[in-house]
PDB file of N, CA, C and O in Angstrom:
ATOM      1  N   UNK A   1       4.939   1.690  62.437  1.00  0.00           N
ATOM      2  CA  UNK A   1       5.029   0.267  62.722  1.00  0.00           C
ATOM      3  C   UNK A   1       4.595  -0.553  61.508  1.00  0.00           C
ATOM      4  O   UNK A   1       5.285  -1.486  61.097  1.00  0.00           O
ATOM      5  N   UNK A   2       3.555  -0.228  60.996  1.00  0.00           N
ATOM      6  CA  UNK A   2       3.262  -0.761  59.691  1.00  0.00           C
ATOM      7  C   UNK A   2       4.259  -0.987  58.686  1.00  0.00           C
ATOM      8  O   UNK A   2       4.494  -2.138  58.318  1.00  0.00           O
ATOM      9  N   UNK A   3       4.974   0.167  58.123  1.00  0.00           N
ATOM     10  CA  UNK A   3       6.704   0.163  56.952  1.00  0.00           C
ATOM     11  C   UNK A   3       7.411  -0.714  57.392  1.00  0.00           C
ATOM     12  O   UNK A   3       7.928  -1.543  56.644  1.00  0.00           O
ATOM     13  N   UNK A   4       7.630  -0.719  59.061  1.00  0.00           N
ATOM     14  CA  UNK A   4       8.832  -1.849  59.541  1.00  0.00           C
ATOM     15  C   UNK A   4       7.693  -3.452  59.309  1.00  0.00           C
ATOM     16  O   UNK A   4       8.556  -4.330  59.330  1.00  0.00           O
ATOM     17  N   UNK A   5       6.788  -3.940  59.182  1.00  0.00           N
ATOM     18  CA  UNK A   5       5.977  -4.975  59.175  1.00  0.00           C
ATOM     19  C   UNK A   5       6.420  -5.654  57.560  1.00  0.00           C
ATOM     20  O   UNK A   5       6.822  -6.748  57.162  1.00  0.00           O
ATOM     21  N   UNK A   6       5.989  -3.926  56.744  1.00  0.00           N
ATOM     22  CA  UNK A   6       5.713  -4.307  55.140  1.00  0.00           C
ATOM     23  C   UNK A   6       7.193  -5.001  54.949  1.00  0.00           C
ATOM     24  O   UNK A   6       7.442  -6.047  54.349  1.00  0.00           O
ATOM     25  N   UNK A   7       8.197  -4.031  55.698  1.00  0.00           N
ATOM     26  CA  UNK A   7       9.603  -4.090  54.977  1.00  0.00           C
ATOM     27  C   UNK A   7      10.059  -5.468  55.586  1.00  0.00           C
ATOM     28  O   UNK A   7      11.139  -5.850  55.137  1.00  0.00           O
ATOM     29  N   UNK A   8       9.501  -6.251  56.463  1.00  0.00           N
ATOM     30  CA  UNK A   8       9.827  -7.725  57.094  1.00  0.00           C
ATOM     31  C   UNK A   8       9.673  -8.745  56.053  1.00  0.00           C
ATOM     32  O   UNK A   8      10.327  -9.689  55.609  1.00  0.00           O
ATOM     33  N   UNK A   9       7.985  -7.889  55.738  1.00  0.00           N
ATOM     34  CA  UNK A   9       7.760  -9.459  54.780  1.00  0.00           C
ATOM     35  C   UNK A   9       8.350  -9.021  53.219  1.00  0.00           C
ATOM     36  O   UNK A   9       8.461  -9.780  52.256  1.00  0.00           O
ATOM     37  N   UNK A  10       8.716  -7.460  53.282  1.00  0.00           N
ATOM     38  CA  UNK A  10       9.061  -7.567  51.279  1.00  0.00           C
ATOM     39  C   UNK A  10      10.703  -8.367  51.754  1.00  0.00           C
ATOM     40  O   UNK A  10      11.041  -9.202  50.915  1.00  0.00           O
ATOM     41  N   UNK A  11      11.650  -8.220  52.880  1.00  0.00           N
ATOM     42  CA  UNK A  11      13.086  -9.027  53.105  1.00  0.00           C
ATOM     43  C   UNK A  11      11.982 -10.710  52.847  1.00  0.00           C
ATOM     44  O   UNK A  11      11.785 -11.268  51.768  1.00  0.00           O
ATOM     45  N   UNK A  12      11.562 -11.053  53.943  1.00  0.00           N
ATOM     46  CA  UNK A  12      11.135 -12.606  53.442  1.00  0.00           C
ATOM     47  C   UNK A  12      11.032 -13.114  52.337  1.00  0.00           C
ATOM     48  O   UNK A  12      11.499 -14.210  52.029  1.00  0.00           O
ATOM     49  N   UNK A  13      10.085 -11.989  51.246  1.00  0.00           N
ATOM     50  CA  UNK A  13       9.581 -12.414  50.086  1.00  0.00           C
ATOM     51  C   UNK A  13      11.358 -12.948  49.107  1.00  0.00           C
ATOM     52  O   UNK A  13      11.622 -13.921  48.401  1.00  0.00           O
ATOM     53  N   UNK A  14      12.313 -11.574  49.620  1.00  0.00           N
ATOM     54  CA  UNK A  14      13.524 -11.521  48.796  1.00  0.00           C
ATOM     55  C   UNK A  14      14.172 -12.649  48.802  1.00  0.00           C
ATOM     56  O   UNK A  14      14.831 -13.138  47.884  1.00  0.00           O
ATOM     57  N   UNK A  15      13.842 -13.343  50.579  1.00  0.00           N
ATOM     58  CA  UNK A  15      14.959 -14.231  50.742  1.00  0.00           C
ATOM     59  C   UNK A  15      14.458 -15.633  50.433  1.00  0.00           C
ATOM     60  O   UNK A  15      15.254 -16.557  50.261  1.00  0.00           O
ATOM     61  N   UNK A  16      13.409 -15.761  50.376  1.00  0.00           N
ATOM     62  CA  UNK A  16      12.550 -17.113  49.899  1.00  0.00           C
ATOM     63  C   UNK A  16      12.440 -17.293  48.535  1.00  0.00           C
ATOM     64  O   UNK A  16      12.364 -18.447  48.113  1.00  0.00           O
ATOM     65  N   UNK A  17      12.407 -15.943  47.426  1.00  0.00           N
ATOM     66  CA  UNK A  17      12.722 -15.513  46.290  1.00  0.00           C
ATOM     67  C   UNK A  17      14.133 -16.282  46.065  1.00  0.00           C
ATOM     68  O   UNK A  17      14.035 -17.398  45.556  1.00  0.00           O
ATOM     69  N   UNK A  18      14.904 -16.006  46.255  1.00  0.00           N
ATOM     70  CA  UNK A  18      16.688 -16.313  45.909  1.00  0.00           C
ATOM     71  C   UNK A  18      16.596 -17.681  46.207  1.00  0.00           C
ATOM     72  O   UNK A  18      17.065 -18.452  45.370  1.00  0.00           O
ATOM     73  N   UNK A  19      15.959 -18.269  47.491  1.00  0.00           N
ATOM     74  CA  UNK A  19      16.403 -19.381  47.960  1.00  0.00           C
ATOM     75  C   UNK A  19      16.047 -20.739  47.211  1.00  0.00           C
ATOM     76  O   UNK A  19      16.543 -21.861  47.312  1.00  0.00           O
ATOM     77  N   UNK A  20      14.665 -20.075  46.157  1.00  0.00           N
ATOM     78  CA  UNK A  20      13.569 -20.952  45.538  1.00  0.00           C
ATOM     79  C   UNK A  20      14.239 -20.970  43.960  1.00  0.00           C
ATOM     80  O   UNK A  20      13.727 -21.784  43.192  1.00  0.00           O
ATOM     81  N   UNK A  21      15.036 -20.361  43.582  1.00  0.00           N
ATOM     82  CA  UNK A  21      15.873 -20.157  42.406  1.00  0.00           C
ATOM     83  C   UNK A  21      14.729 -19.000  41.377  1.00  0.00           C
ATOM     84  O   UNK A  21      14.900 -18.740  40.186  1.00  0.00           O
ATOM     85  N   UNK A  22      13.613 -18.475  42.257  1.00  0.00           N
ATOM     86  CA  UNK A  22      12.937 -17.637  41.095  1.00  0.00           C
ATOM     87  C   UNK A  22      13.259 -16.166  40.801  1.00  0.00           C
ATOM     88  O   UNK A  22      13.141 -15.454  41.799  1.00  0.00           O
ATOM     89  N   UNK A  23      13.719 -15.394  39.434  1.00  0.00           N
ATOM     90  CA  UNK A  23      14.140 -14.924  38.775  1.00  0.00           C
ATOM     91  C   UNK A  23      13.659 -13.432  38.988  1.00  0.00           C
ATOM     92  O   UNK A  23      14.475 -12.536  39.206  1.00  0.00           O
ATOM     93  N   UNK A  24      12.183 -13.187  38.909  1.00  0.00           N
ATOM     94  CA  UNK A  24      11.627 -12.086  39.062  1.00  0.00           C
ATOM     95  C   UNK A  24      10.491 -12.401  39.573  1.00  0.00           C
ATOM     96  O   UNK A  24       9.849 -13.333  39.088  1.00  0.00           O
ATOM     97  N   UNK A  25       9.912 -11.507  40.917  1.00  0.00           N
ATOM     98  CA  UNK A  25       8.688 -11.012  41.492  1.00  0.00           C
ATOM     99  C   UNK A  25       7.867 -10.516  40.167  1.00  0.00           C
ATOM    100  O   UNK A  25       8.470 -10.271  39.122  1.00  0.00           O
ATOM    101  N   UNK A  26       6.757 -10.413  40.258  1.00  0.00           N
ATOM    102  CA  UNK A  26       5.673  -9.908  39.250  1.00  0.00           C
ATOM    103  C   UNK A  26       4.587 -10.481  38.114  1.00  0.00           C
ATOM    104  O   UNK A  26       4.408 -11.647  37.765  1.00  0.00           O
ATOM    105  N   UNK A  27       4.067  -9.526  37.757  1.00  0.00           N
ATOM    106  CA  UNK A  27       3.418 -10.226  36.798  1.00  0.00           C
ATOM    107  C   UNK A  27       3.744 -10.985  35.730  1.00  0.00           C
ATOM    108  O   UNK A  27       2.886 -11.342  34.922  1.00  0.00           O
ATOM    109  N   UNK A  28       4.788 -11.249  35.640  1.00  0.00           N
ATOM    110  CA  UNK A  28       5.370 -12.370  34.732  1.00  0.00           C
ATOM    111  C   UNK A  28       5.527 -13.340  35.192  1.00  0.00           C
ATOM    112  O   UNK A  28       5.708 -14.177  34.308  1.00  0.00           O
ATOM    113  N   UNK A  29       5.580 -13.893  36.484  1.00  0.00           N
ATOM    114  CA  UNK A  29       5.763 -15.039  37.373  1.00  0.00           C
ATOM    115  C   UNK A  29       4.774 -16.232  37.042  1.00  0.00           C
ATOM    116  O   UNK A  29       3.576 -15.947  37.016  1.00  0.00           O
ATOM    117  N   UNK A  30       5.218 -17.757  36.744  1.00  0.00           N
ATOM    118  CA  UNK A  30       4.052 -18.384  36.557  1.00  0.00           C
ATOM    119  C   UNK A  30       3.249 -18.760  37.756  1.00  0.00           C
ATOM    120  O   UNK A  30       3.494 -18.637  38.956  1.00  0.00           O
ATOM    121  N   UNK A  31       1.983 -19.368  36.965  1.00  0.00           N
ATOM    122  CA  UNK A  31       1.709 -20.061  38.949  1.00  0.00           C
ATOM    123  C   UNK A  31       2.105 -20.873  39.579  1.00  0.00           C
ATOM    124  O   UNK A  31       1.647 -21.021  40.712  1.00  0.00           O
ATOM    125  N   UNK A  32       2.958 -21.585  39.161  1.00  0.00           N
ATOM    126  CA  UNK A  32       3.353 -22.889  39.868  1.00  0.00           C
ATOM    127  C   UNK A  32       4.654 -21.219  40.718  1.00  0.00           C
ATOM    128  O   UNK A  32       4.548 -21.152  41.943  1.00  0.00           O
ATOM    129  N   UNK A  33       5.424 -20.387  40.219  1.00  0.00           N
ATOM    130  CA  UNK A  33       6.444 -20.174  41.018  1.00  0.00           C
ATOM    131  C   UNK A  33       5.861 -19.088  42.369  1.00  0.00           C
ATOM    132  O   UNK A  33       6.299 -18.967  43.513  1.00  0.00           O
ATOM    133  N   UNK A  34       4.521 -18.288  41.558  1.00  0.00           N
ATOM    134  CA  UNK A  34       3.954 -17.393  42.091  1.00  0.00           C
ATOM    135  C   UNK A  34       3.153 -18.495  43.662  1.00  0.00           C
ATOM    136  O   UNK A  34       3.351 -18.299  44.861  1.00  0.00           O
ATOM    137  N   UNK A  35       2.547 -19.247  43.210  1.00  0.00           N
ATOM    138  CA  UNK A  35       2.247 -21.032  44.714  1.00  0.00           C
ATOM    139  C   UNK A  35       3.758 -20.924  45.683  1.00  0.00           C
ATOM    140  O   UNK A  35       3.888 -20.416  46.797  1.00  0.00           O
ATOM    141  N   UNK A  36       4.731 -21.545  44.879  1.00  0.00           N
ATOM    142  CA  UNK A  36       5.941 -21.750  45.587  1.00  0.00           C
ATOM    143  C   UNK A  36       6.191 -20.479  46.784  1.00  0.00           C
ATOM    144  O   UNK A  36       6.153 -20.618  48.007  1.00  0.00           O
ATOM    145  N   UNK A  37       6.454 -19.229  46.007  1.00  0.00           N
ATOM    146  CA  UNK A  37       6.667 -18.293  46.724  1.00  0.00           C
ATOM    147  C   UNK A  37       6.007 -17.723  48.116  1.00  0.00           C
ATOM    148  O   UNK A  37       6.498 -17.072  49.038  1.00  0.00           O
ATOM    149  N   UNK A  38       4.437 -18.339  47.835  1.00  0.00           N
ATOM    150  CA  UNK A  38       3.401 -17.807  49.113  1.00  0.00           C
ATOM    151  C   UNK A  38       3.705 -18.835  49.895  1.00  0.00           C
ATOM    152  O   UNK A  38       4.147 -18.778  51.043  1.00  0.00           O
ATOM    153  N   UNK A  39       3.307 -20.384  48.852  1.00  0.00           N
ATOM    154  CA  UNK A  39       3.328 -21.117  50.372  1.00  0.00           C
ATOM    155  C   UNK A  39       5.181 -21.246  50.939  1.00  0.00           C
ATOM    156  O   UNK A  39       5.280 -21.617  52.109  1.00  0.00           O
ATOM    157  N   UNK A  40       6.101 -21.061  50.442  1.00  0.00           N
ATOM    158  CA  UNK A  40       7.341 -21.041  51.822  1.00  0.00           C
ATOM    159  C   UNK A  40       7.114 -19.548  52.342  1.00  0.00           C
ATOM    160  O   UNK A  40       7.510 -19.408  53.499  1.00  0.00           O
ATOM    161  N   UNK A  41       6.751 -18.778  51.953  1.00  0.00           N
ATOM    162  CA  UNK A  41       6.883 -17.732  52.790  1.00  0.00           C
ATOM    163  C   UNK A  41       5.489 -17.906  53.901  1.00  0.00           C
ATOM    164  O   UNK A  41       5.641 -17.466  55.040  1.00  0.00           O
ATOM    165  N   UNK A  42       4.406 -18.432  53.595  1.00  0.00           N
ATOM    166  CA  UNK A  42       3.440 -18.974  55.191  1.00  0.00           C
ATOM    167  C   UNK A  42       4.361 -19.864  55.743  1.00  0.00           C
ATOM    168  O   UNK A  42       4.662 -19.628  56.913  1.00  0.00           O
ATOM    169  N   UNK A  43       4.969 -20.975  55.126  1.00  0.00           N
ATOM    170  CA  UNK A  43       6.073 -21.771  56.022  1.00  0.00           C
ATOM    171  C   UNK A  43       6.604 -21.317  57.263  1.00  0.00           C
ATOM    172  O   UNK A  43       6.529 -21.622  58.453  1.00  0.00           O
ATOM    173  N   UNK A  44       7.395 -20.131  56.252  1.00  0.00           N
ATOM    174  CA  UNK A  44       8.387 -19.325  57.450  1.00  0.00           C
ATOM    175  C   UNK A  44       7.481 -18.401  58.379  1.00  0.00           C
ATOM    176  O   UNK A  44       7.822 -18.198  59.545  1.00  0.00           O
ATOM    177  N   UNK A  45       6.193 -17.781  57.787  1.00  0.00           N
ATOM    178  CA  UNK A  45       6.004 -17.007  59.230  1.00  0.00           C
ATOM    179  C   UNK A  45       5.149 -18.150  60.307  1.00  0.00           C
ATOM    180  O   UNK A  45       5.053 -17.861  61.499  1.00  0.00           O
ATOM    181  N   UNK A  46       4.700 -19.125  59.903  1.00  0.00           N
ATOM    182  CA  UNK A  46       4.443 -20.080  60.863  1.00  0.00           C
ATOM    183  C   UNK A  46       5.689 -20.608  62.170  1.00  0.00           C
ATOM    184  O   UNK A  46       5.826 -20.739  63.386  1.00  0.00           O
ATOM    185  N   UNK A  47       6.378 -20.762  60.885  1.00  0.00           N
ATOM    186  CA  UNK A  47       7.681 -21.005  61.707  1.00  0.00           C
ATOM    187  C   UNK A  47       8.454 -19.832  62.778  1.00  0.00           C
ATOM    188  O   UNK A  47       8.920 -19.958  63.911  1.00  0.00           O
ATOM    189  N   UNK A  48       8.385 -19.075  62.179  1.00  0.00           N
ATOM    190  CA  UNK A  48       8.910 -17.723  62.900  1.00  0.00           C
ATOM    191  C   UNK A  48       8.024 -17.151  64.145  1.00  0.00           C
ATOM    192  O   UNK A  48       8.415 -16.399  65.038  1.00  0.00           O
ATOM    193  N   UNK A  49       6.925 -17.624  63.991  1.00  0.00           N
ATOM    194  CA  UNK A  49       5.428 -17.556  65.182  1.00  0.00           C
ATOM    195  C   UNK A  49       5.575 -18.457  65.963  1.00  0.00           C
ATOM    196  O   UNK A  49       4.971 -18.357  67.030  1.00  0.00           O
ATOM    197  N   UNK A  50       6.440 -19.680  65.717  1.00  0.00           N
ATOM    198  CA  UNK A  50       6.133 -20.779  66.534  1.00  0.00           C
ATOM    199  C   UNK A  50       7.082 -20.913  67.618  1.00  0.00           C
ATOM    200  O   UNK A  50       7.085 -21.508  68.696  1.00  0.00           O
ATOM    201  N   UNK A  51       8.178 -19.900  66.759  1.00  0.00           N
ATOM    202  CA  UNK A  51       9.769 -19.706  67.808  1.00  0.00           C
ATOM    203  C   UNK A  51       9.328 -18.672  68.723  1.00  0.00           C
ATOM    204  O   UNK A  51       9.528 -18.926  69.910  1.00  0.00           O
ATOM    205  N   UNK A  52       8.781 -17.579  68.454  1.00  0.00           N
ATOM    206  CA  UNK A  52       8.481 -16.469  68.922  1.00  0.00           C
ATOM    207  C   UNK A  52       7.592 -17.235  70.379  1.00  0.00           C
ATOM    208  O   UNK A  52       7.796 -16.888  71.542  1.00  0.00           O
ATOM    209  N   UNK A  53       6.916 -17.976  70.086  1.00  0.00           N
ATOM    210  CA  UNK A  53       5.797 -18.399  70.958  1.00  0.00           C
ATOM    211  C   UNK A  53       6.856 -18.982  71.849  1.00  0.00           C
ATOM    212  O   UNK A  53       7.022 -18.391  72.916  1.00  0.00           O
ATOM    213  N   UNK A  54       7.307 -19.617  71.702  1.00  0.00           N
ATOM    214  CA  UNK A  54       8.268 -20.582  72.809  1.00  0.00           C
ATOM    215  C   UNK A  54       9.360 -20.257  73.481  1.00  0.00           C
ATOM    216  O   UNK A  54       9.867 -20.882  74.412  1.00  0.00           O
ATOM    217  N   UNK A  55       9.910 -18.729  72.727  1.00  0.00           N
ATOM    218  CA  UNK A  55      10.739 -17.911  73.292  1.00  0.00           C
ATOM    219  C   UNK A  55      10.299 -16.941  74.029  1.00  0.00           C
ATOM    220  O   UNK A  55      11.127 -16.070  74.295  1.00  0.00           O
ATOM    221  N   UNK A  56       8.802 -16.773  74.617  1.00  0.00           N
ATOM    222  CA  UNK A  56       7.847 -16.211  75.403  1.00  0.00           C
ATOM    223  C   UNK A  56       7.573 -14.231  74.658  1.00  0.00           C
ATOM    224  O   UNK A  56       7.057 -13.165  74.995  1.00  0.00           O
ATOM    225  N   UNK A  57       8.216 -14.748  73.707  1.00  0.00           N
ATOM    226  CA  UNK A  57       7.764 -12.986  72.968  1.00  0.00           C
ATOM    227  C   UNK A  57       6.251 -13.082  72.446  1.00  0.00           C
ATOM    228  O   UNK A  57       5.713 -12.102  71.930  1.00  0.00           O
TER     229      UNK A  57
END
């Protein structure tokens, strides 16, 4: 259950990655893109918690 969890949020990271126009994950990332990347991806699992909640899962 854990791999299927990791592998949720490394798809999120990918798709918030592409969506944000940033280039490469890693230690080369600045901080302003390495900020961008965490806070939409808390965005979305807030968001994704908040549907979940109201869709009684």
């Amino acid at each position: 259950m854990q791999e299927g969890r990791e592998q949720t949020l490394k798809d999120l990271e990918e798709e918030v990655r592409r969506e944000l126009g940033i280039q490469n994950i890693g230690p080369n990332m600045t901080t302003e893109e390495a900020g961008k990347l965490g806070g939409y991806m808390v965005k979305r699992l807030i968001e994704r918690g908040e549907q979940a909640m109201h869709e009684g899962k």
